[in-house]
GUTORLO-765804 format. One line per field, with one value per residue (C-alpha): x, y, z; residue number from 1. Coordinates in steps of 0.05 Angstrom, whole numbers, m for minus. Layout:
// residues N
x <- c(X_...)
y <- c(Y_...)
z <- c(Z_...)
i <- c(NUM_...)
// end
This chain:
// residues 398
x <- c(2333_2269_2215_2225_2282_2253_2199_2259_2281_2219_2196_2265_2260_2198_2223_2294_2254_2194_2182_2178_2136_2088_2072_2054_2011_1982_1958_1930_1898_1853_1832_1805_1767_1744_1717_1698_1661_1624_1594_1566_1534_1499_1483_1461_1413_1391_1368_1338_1300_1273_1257_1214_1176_1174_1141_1075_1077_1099_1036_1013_988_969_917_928_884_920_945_1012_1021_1076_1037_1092_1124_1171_1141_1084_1012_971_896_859_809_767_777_707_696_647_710_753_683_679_764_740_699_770_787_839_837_845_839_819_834_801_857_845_893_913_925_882_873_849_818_800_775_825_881_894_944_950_966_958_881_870_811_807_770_759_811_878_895_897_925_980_997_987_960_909_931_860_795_790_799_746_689_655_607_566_629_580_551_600_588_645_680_773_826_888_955_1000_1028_972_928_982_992_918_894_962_953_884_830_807_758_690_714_706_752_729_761_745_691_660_658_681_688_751_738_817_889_946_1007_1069_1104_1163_1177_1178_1236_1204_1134_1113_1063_1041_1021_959_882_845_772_722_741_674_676_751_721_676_732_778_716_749_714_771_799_884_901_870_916_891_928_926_942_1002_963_975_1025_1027_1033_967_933_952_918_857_851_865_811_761_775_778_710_680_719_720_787_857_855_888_959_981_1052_1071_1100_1156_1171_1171_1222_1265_1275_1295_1339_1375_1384_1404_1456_1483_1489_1532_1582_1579_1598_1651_1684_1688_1729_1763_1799_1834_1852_1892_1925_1948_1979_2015_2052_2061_2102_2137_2167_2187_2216_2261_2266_2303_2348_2375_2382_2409_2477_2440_2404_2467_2490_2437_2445_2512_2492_2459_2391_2347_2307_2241_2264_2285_2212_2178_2213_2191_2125_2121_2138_2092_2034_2053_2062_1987_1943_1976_1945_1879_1876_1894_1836_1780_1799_1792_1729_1700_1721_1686_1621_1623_1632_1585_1518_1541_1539_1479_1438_1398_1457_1435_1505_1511_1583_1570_1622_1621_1649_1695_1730_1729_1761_1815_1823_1834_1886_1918_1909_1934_2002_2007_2009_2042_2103_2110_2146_2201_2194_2215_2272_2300_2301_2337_2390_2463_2490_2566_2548_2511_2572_2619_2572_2580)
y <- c(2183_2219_2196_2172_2145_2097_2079_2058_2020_1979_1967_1946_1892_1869_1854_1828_1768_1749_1684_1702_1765_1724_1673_1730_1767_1703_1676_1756_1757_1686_1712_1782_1741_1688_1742_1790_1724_1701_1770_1776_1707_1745_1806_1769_1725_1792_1825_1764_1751_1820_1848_1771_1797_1863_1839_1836_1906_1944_1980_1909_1896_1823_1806_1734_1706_1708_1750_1734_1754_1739_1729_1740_1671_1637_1620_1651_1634_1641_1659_1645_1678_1660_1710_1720_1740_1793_1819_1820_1852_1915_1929_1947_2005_2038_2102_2095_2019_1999_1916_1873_1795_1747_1682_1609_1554_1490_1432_1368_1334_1373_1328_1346_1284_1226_1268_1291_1331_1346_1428_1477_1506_1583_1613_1681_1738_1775_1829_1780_1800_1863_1866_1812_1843_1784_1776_1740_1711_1688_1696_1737_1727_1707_1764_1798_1755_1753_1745_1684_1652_1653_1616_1557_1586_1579_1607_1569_1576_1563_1499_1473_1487_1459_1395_1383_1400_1410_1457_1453_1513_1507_1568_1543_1467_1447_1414_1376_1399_1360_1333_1393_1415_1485_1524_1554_1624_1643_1620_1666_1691_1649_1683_1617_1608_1633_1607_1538_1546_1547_1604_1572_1512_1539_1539_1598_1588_1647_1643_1620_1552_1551_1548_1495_1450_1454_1447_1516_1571_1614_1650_1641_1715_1776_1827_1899_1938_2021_2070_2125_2175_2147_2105_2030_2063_2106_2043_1994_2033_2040_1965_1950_2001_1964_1898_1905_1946_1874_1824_1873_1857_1846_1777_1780_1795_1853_1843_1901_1885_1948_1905_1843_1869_1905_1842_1802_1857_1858_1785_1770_1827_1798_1727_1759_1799_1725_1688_1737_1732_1653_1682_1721_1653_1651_1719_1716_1657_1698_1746_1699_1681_1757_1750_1695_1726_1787_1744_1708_1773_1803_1746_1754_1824_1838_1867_1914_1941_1952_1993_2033_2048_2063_2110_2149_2121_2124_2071_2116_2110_2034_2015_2051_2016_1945_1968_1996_1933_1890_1950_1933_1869_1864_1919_1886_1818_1861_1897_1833_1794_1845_1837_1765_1766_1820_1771_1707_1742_1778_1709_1676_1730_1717_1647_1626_1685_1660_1652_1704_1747_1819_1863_1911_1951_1973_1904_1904_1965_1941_1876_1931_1959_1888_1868_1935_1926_1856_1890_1932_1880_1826_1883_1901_1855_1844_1917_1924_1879_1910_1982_1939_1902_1934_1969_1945_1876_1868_1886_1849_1780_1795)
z <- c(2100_2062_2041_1979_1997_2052_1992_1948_1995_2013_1949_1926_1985_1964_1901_1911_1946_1893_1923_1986_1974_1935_1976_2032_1987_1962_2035_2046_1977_1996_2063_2032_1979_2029_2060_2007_1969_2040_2056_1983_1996_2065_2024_1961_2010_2050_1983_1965_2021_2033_1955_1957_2033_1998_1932_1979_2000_2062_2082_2104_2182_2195_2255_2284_2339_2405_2453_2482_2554_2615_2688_2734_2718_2672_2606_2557_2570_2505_2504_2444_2417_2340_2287_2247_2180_2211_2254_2174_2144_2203_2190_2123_2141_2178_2148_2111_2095_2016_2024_2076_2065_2111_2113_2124_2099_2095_2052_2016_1955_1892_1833_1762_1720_1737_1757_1832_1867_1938_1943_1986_1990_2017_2035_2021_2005_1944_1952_1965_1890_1897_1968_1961_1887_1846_1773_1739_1676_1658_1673_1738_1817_1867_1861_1920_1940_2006_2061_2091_2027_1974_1911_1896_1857_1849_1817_1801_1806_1737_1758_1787_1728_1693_1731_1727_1658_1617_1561_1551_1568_1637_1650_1671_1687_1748_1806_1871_1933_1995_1962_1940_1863_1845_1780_1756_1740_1735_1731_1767_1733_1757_1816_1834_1906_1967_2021_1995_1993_1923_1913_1844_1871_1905_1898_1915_1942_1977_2057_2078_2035_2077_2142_2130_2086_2144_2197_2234_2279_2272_2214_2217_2201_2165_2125_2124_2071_2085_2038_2036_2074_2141_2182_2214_2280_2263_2229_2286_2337_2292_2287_2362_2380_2323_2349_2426_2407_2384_2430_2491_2506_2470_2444_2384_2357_2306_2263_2217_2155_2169_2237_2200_2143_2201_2245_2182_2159_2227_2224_2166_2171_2238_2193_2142_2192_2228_2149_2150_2211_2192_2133_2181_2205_2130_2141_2213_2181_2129_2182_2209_2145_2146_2217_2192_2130_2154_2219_2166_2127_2191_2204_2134_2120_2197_2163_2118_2180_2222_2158_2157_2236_2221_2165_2207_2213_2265_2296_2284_2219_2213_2249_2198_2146_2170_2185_2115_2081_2127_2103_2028_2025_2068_2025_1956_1987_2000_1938_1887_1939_1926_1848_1851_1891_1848_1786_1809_1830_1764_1726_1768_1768_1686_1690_1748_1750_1803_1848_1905_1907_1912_1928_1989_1984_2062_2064_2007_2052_2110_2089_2061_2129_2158_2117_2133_2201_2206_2154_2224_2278_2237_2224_2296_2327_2273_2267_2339_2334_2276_2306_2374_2328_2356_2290_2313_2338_2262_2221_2266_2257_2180)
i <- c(1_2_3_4_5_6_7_8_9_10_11_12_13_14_15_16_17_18_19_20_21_22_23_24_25_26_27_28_29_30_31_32_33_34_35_36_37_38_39_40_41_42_43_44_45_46_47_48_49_50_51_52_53_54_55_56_57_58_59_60_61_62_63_64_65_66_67_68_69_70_71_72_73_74_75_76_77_78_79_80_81_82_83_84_85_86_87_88_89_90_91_92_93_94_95_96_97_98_99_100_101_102_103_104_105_106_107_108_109_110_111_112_113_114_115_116_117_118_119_120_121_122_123_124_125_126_127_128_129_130_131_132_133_134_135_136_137_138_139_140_141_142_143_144_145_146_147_148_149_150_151_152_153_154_155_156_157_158_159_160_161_162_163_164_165_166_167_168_169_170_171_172_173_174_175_176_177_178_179_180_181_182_183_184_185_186_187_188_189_190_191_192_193_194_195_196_197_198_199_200_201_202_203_204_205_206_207_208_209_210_211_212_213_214_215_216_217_218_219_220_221_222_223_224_225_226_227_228_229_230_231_232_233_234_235_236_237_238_239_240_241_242_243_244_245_246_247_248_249_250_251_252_253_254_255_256_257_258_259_260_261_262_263_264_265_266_267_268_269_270_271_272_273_274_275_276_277_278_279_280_281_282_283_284_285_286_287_288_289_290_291_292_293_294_295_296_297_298_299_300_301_302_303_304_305_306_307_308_309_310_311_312_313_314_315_316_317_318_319_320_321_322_323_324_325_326_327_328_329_330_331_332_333_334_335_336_337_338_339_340_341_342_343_344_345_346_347_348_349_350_351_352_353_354_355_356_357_358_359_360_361_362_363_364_365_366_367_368_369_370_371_372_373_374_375_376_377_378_379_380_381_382_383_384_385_386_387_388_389_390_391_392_393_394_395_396_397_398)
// end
């Protein structure tokens, strides 16, 4: 038996029994797309997550107050140091540094006339526009004022200003935060939302009226942006040396935003392999309908494989023929899957564009390989039994 001839002969038994092939293909074809369609959910959330981290920059290092350290025991022990707006004003003067933005946050009531809204209020310095790439869509951003007297001035964001004064012009009205009146000298360009956190619901104020609105010593973080001429590595040390310089020891904590992005990456790609091998479940049920047909498949055709023996076939050859049927019957299941999976996420980045879902297609073969794979060990066994099957004791039951 030849090639060809031992295709003939597969794909004529794949055929002569439509029902039966079908409903093998059929339980194959759901697990690839169960799995195709849950790993594009993981990807589509992965992109998502990092191009909106990413929107802010990646030459980004944050300072926080407070320096994690072990001491020989169980447990972290946490010392706590105030970050000072003189500390955010010296980082400035680092070679190399293009924006510096002193950070203090929280949340409180915000009134204009009779309407109020509670929002989120940060402090910050002039230079968060430019460092945390967002636009003004009127007026301007918080100017550079004296770091320690800073006039009260805020900028809006869009649905703020909108929530508060509608339609109307609102450049050189004023709003009363914490009891304190400041004029709008800007509105911000709408940027939506960040996992939750609105980032148009905001009022900007200078950093110095933040500290004494939230009654704080401490500053919560300051972000030094660097430019493409040197590295986080480079800059980190730089900062470290600045800082321990003024404090006299290492009281504070540095976070990179390429560290950031990596650990998230890694993450979020260990959630989608963990998604898929959930869809992995559909997929070794599927194999076992694949056993279970070509079980049956051997019962019935036992006379047609003591034929074949008698014919002159060997049982290299009659294990390769099972196994070759199990292989088709499994990749037609993958193939028809990855169609069907390609199909819906098509239909559905058409119809909900803001659906995070995105094909990797690292996945989209390696759920091919599976359902090759699983064509392999489902067709061993009543591969095995085939090539066994007496040739004489065959023809003599028929």
């Amino acid at each position: 038996m030849n090639l060809i001839d031992g295709f003939t002969w597969i794909t004529r038994s794949v055929l002569s029994a439509k029902q039966r092939s079908v409903l093998t293909v059929a339980g194959i074809a759901i697990g690839i797309t169960a799995v195709a369609l849950l790993t594009s959910v993981g990807e589509g959330l992965r992109h998502y997550l990092l191009d909106s981290f990413s929107q802010f920059g990646t030459r980004i290092i944050a300072v926080t107050p407070g320096k994690s350290s072990t001491q020989g025991m169980p447990g972290v022990l946490n010392s706590v140091k105030p970050l000072s707006i003189d500390d955010a004003e010296s980082l400035r003067k680092l070679p190399y540094v293009t924006a510096v933005v002193a950070i203090v946050n929280g949340t409180g009531k915000v009134e204009a006339d009779q309407f109020s809204r509670d929002t989120n209020i940060f402090g910050v310095s002039s230079d968060a526009d430019k460092a945390w790439k967002i636009n003004v869509s009127q007026g301007r951003f918080l100017p550079a004022d004296d770091p320690h007297s800073s006039r009260a001035y805020a900028v809006l964001g869009s649905k703020l200003k909108q929530e508060l004064f509608g339609d109307r012009p609102v450049l050189g009205e004023f709003v009363r935060v914490g009891g304190t009146r400041f004029r709008i000298i800007g509105v911000m360009e709408s940027k939506g939302q960040l996992l939750g956190f609105d980032l148009d619901d905001i009022i900007y104020i200078p950093v110095a009226r933040g500290l004494q609105l939230f009654d704080r010593e401490s500053l919560m973080e300051i972000d030094i942006v660097f430019d493409e001429f040197t590295n986080s590595t480079n800059m980190s040390d730089r900062i470290t040396r600045q800082l321990m310089s003024l404090h006299g020891i290492e009281d504070f904590t540095l976070f990179t935003q390429e560290d950031m992005l990596s650990t998230l990456d890694d993450i979020l790609r260990f959630i989608t392999l963990a998604v898929a091998s959930i869809g992995g479940i559909s997929l070794f049920v599927g194999g076992v309908g694949v056993v279970t047909i070509m079980m049956t498949s051997l019962q019935e055709r036992a006379s047609e494989i003591g034929l074949l023996s008698a014919l002159g076939s060997t049982r290299q050859q009659i294990l390769s023929l099972f196994l070759g049927e199990a292989v088709v019957l499994s990749c037609s299941g993958g193939l028809i899957g990855i169609v069907t999976a390609l199909g819906i996420v098509f239909t559905l980045n058409m119809t909900l564009p803001n659906l995070p879902l995105s094909i990797n297609v690292f996945y989209l073969l390696l759920a091919l390989l599976l359902s090759l794979i699983i064509g392999l060990i489902a067709g061993i066994l009543p591969a095995l039994k085939a090539s066994r099957l007496n040739p004489i004791e065959t023809l003599r039951n028929e």
